[in-house]
C-alpha positions in Angstrom: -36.6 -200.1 -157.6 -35.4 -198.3 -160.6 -32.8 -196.1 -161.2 -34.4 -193.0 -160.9 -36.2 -193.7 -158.1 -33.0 -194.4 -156.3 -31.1 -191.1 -157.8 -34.1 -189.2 -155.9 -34.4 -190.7 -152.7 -30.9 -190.1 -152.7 -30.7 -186.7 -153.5 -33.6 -185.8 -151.1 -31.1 -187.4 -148.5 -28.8 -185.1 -149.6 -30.5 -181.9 -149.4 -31.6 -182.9 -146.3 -28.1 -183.2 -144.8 -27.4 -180.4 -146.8 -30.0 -178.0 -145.0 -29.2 -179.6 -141.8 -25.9 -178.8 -142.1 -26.3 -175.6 -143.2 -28.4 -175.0 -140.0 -25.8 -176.1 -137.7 -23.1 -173.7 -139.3 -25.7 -170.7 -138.8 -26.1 -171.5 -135.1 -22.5 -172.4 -134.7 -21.7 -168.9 -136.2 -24.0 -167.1 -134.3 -22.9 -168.8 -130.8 -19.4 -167.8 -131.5 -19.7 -164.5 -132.6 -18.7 -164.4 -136.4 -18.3 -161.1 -138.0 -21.5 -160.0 -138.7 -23.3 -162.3 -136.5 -23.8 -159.6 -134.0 -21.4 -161.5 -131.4 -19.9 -159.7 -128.6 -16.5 -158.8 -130.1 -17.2 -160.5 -133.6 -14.0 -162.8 -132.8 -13.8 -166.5 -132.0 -12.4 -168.0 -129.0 -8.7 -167.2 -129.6 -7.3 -164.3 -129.5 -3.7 -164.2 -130.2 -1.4 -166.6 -130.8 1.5 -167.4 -128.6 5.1 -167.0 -129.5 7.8 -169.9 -128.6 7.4 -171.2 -124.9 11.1 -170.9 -124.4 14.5 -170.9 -126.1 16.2 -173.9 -128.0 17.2 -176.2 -125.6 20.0 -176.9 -123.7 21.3 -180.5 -123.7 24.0 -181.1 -120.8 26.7 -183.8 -120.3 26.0 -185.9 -116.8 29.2 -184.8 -115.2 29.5 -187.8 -112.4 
């Protein structure tokens, strides 16, 4: 095989993957609702973010 040959199967690989991939992101997009994807709220799965669970620790001598 010569080079050429080789640097075009390869890049029809590529642009395969490529509009493969780029399929996947637009379905992905459009199940989650992205902005402008005309999802439900236009927001992903999380919502908010949660603040520390609790304070800082306490660490406590064994008395016995």
């Amino acid at each position: 095989m010569s080079e050429e040959s080789k640097n075009s199967a390869s890049d029809e690989a590529k642009a395969k993957f490529r509009e493969a991939l780029e399929r996947k992101n637009a379905q992905s997009a459009a199940k989650n609702g992205a902005p402008g994807s005309g999802g439900p709220h236009g927001a992903g799965a999380i919502h908010g973010t949660h603040g520390a669970a609790g304070g800082k620790r306490e660490f406590r001598r064994k008395s016995g």
